[in-house]
C-alpha positions as CSV (number, residue, x, y, z in Angstrom):
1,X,-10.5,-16.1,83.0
2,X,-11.0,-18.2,79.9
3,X,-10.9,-17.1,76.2
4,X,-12.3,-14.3,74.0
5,X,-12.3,-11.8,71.8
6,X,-11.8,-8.1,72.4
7,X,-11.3,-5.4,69.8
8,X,-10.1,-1.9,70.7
9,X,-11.1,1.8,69.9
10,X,-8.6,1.8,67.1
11,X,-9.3,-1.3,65.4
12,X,-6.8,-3.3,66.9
13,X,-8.1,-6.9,68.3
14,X,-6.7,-9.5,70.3
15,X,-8.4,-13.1,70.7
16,X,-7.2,-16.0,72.8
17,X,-6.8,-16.4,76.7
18,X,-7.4,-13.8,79.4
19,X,-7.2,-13.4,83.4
20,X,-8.0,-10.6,85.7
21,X,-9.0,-8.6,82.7
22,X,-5.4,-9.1,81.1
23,X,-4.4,-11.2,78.0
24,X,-2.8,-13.9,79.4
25,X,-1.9,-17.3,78.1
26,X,-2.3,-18.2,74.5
27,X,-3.9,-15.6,71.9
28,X,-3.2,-13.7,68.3
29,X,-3.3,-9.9,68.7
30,X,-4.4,-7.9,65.2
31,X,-3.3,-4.5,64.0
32,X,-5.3,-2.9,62.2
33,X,-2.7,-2.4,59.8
34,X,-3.0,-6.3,59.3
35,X,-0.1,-7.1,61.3
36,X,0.0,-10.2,63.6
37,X,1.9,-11.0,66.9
38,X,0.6,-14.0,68.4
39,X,1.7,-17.0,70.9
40,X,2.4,-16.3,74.8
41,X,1.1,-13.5,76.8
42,X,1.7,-13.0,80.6
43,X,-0.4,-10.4,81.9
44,X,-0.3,-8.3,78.9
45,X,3.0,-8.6,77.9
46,X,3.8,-10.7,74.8
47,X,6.7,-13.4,75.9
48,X,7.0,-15.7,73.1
49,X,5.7,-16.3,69.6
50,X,5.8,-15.1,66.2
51,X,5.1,-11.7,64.4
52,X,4.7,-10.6,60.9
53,X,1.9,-9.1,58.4
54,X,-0.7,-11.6,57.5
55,X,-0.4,-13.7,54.2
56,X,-2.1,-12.9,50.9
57,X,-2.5,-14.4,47.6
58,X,-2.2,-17.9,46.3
59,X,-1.7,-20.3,50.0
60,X,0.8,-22.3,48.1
61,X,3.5,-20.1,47.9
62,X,3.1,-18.2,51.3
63,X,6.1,-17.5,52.6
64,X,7.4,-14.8,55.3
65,X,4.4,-14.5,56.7
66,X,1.5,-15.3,59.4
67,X,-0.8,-17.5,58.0
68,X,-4.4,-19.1,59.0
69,X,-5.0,-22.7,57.8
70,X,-8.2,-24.4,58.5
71,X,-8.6,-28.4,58.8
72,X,-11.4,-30.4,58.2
73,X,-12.7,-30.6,61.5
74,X,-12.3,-26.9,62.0
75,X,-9.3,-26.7,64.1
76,X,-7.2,-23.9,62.8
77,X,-3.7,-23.2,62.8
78,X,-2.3,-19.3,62.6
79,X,1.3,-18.4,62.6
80,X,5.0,-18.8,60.3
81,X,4.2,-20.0,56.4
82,X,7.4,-20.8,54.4
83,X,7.1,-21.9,50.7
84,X,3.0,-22.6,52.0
85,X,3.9,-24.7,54.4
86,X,3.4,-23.5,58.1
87,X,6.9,-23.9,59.5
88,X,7.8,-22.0,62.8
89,X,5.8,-21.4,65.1
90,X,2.3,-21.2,65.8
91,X,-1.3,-21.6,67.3
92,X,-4.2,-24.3,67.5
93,X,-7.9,-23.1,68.1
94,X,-10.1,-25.7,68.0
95,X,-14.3,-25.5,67.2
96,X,-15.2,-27.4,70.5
97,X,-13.2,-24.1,72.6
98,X,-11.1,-26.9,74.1
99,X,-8.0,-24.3,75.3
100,X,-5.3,-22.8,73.0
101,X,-2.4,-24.8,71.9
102,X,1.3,-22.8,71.7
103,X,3.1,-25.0,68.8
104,X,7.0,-24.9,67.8
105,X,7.6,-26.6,64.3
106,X,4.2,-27.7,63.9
107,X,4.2,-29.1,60.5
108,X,8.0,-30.5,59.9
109,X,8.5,-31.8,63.9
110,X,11.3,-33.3,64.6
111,X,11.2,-36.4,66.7
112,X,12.4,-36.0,70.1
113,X,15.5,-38.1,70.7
114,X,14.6,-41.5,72.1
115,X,15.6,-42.6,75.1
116,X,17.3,-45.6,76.3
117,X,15.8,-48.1,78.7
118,X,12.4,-47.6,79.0
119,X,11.8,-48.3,82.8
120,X,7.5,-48.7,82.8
121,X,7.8,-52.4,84.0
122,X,4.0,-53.0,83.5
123,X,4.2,-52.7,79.5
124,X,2.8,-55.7,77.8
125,X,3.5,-57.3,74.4
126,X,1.4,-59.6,72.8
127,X,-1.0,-57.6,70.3
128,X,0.2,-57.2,66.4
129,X,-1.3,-55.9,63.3
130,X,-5.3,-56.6,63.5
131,X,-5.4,-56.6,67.4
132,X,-7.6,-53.8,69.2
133,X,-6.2,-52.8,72.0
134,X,-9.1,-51.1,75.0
135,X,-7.4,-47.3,76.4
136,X,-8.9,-45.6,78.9
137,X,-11.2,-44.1,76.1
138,X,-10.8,-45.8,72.9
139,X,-10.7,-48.9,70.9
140,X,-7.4,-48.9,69.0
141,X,-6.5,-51.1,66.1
142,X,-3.4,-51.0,64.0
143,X,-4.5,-52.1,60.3
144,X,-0.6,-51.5,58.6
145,X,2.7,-50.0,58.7
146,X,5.4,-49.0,56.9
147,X,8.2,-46.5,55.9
148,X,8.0,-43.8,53.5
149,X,10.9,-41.0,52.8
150,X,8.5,-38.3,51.9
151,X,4.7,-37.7,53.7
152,X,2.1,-35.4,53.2
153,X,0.4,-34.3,49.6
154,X,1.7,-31.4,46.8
155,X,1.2,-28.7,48.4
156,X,1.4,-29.8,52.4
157,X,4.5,-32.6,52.2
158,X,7.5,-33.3,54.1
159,X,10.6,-35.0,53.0
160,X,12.4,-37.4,56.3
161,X,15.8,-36.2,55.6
162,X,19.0,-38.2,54.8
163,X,19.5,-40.8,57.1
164,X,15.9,-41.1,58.2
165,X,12.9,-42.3,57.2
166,X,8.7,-41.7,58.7
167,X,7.5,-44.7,59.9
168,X,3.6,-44.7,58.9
169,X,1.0,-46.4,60.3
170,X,-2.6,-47.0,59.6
171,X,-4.7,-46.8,63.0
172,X,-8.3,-46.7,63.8
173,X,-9.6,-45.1,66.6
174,X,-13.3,-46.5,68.2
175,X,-14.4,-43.8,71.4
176,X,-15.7,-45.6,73.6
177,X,-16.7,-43.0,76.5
178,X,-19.7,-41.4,76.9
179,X,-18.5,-38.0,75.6
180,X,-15.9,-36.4,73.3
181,X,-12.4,-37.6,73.8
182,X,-9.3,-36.3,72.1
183,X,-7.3,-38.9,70.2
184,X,-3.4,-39.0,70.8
185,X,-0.8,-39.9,68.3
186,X,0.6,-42.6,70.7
187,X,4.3,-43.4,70.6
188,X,6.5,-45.8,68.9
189,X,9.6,-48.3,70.7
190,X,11.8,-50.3,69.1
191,X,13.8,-52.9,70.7
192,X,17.0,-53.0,69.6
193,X,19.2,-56.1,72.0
194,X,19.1,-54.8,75.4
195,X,18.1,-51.7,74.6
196,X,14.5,-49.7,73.9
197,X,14.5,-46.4,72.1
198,X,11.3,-44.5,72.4
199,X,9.8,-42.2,69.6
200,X,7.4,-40.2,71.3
201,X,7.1,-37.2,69.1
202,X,4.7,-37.8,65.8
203,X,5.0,-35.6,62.8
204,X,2.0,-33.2,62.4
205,X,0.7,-33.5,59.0
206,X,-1.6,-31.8,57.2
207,X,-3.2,-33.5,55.0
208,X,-5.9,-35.8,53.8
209,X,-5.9,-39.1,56.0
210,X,-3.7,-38.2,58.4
211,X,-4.7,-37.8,62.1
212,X,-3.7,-33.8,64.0
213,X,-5.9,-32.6,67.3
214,X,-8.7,-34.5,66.9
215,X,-12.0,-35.0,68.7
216,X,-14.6,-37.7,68.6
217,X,-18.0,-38.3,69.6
218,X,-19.1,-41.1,71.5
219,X,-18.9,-44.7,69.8
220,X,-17.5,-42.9,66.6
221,X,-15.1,-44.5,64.4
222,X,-11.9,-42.5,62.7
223,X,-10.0,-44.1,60.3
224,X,-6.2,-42.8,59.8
225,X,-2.6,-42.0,59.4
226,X,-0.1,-41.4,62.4
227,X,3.9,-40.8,61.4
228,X,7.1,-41.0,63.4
229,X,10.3,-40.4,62.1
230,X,12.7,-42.6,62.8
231,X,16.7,-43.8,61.4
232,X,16.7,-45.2,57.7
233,X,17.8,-48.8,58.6
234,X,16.7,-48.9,61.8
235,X,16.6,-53.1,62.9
236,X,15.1,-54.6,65.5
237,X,11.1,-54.9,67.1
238,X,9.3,-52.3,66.1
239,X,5.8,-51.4,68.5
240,X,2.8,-49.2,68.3
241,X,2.3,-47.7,71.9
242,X,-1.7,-46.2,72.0
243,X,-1.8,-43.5,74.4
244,X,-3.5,-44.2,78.5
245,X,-2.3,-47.7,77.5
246,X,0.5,-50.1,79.1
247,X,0.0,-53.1,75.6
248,X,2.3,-52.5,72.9
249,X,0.9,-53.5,69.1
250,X,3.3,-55.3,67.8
251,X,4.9,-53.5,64.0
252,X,6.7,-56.1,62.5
């Protein structure tokens, strides 16, 4: 059980997840003709993923092909580049061997549709821009928001479509436990009259500033972006849900 790395007689090598001697979960299997099949495995047998011959040459312009991208923190993303951006699907490994992640549309997500009525009787309002709000494991403050049509830099952007718009805000994370904690994008509601549509999907961006898969150490501070997508035009309350949290931050 657990992950590793094993490499075979003919060069081939598969790392990720195993049990009872079998790949089994998440992991990226290599040819040795630098070939890639990577995402689910069930006892050996590859369910779901992506395959394809890695990419080469400028990262830009990558396209067709299984890629490797590595973060600042070290987490690093394999699997579909198009145009050098990774579209498709994929896998997270992360430097603190915190367990695989299996990801579907990792960098242009689309937002989940919200849902009406949101029945957690317990939420409270009364935070706004400024507030920190105490999680389970963090501090969480929400310095700004506001809607862009395009996120992202050059080379790692994403345009919101017609019709929509990413919602942006500028959040800082405090931990507050005595060990590592992974932050969580959170989730956005807007109240709209009697209704309350939920965004609970954030766009995974990669690039400077904003925050994807992220550990910190105790009492450190991070500093970043967090973006939902949401309808152009959109009117009514807008509110900054922190994840392990029942207070809403109120947007605007």
């Amino acid at each position: 059980h657990g992950q590793g790395t094993f490499t075979f007689t003919n060069g081939d090598q598969y790392v990720g997840e195993w049990k009872d001697g079998k790949s089994h979960g998440i992991g990226n299997f290599y040819r040795a003709d630098r070939s890639i099949m990577g995402g689910k495995w069930v006892s050996d047998e590859f369910i779901e993923g992506y395959t394809g011959h890695s990419c080469t040459g400028n990262s830009a312009v990558w396209s067709d092909c299984i890629g490797t991208l590595t973060l600042a923190d070290g987490t690093q993303f394999i699997g579909e580049f198009l145009n050098g951006k990774p579209l498709g699907k994929g896998t997270f490994t992360f430097p603190d061997n915190r367990p695989m992640q299996f990801a579907v549309e990792p960098y242009n997500q689309v937002v989940s549709s919200p849902t009406k009525k949101q029945t957690d009787t317990n939420l409270t309002v009364g935070p706004t821009i400024g507030d920190t709000v105490k999680t389970k494991y963090f501090d969480v403050t929400v310095n700004s928001a506001g809607t862009k049509g395009y996120i992202g830099d050059e080379f790692l952007g994403s345009e919101a479509g017609p019709g929509n718009v990413f919602l942006v805000i500028n959040v800082t994370y405090k931990n507050i436990d005595t060990e590592a904690r992974t932050m969580m994008s959170g989730e956005v509601m807007v109240r709209v009259g009697d209704e309350e549509l939920r965004f609970d999907t954030a766009e995974v961006v990669f690039s400077d500033g904003f925050i994807v898969f992220e550990s910190l150490n105790p009492r450190v501070t991070r500093r970043g972006f967090v973006a939902f997508k949401v309808e152009d035009g959109l009117e009514g309350e807008f509110f900054y849900k922190p994840s392990r949290s029942t207070k809403l931050i109120k947007l605007h």
